[in-house]
MIDRENPA-785312 format. One record per residue (C-alpha): residue number from 1; residue in three letters; x, z, y. Coordinates in pm, 1 decimal, padded with zeros to 6 digits. Example, Ala and Ser with C-alpha at 12.3 -4.5 7.8 and 13.67 -1.06 7.14 Angstrom:
! residues 2
{1, ALA, {01230.0, 00780.0, -00450.0}};
{2, SER, {01367.0, 00714.0, -00106.0}};
END
This chain:
! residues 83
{1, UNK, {00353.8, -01220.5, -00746.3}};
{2, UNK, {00467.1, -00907.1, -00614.7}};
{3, UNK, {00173.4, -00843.7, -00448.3}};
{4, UNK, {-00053.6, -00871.2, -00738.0}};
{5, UNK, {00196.0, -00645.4, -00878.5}};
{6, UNK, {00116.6, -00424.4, -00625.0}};
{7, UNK, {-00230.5, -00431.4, -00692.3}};
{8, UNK, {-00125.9, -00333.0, -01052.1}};
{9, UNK, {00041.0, -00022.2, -00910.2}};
{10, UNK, {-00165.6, 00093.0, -00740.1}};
{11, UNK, {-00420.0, 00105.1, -00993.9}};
{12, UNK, {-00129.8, 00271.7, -01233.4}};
{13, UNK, {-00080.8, 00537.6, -01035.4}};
{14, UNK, {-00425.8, 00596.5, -00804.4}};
{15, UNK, {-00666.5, 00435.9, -01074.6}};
{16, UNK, {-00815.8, 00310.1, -00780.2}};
{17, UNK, {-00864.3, -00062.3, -00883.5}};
{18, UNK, {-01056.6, 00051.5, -01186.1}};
{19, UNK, {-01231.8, 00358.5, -01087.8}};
{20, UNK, {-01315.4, 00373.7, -00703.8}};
{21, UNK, {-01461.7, 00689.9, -00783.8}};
{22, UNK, {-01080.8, 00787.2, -00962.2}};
{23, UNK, {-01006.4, 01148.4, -00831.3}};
{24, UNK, {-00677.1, 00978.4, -00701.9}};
{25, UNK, {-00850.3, 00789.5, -00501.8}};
{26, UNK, {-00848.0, 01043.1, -00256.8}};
{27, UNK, {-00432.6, 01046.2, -00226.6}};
{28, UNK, {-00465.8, 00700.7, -00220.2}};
{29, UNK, {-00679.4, 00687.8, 00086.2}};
{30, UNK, {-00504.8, 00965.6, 00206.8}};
{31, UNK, {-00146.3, 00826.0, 00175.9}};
{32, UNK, {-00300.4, 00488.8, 00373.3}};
{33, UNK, {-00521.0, 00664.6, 00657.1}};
{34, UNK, {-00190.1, 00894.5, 00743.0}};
{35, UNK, {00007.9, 00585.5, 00777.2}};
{36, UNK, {-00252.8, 00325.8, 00939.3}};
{37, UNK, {-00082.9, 00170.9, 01238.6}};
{38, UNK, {00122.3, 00093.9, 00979.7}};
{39, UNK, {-00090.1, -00001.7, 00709.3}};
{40, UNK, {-00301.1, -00182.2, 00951.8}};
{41, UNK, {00022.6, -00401.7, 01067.4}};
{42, UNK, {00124.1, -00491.9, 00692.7}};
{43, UNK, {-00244.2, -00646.3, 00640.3}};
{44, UNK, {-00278.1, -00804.1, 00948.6}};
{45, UNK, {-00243.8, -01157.2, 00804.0}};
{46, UNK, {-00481.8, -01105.8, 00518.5}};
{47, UNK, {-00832.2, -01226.3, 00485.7}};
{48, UNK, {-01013.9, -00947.0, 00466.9}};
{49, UNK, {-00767.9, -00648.7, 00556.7}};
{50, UNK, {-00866.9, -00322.6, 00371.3}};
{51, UNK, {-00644.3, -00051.6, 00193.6}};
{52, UNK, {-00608.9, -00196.7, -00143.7}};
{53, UNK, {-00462.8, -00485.3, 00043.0}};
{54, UNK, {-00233.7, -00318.6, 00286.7}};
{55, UNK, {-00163.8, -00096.6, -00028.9}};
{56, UNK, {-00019.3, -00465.6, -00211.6}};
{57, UNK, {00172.4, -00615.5, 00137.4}};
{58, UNK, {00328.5, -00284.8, 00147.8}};
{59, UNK, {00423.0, -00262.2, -00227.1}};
{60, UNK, {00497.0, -00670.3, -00208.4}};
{61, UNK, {00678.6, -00615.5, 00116.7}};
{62, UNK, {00871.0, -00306.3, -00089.5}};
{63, UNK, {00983.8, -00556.4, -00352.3}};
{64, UNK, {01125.9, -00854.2, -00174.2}};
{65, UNK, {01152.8, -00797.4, 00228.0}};
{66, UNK, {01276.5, -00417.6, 00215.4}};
{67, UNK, {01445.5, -00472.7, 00557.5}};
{68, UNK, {01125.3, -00640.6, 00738.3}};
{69, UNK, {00937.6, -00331.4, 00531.5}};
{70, UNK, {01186.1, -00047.8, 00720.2}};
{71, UNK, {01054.1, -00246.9, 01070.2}};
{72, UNK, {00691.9, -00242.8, 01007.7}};
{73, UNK, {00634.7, 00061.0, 00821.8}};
{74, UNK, {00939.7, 00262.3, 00809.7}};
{75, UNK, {00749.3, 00583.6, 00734.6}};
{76, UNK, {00526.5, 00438.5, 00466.0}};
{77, UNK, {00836.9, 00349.2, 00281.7}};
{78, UNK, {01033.4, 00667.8, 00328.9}};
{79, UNK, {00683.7, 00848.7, 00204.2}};
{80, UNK, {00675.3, 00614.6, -00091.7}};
{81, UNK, {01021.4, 00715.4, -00193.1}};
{82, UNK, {00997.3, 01054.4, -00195.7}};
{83, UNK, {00662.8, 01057.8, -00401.6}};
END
């Protein structure tokens, strides 16, 4: 659930989801590109790894496994909190 949440998020704040074409799109891409060993690790188990999906591990990750989170992406999270 929390990563479908995280899906919801990120379309909250990035409009990604809805719009592709969103002008937030760009910080969203940004924000995952500057942090892609570590976005890249968070989606490693999924199907078909992309950002929107390393974008929901992280946010699902966030939510419920915030210690395993400060292993695998320490500086994602730190990011996210300061935003």
């Amino acid at each position: 659930m929390a990563h479908e949440l995280g899906h919801k998020l990120e379309e909250a704040i990035f409009g990604v989801s809805e719009n592709p074409e969103s002008p937030h799109s760009d910080a969203f891409l940004a924000f995952i590109e500057k942090h892609i060993d570590e976005a890249t690790q968070l989606a490693r188990y999924h199907a078909s790894p992309s950002p929107a999906e390393a974008w929901a591990e992280f946010f699902s990750a966030y939510m419920t496994e915030p210690e395993q989170l400060q292993e695998l992406a320490p500086n994602m999270a730190l990011e996210f909190e300061e935003m």
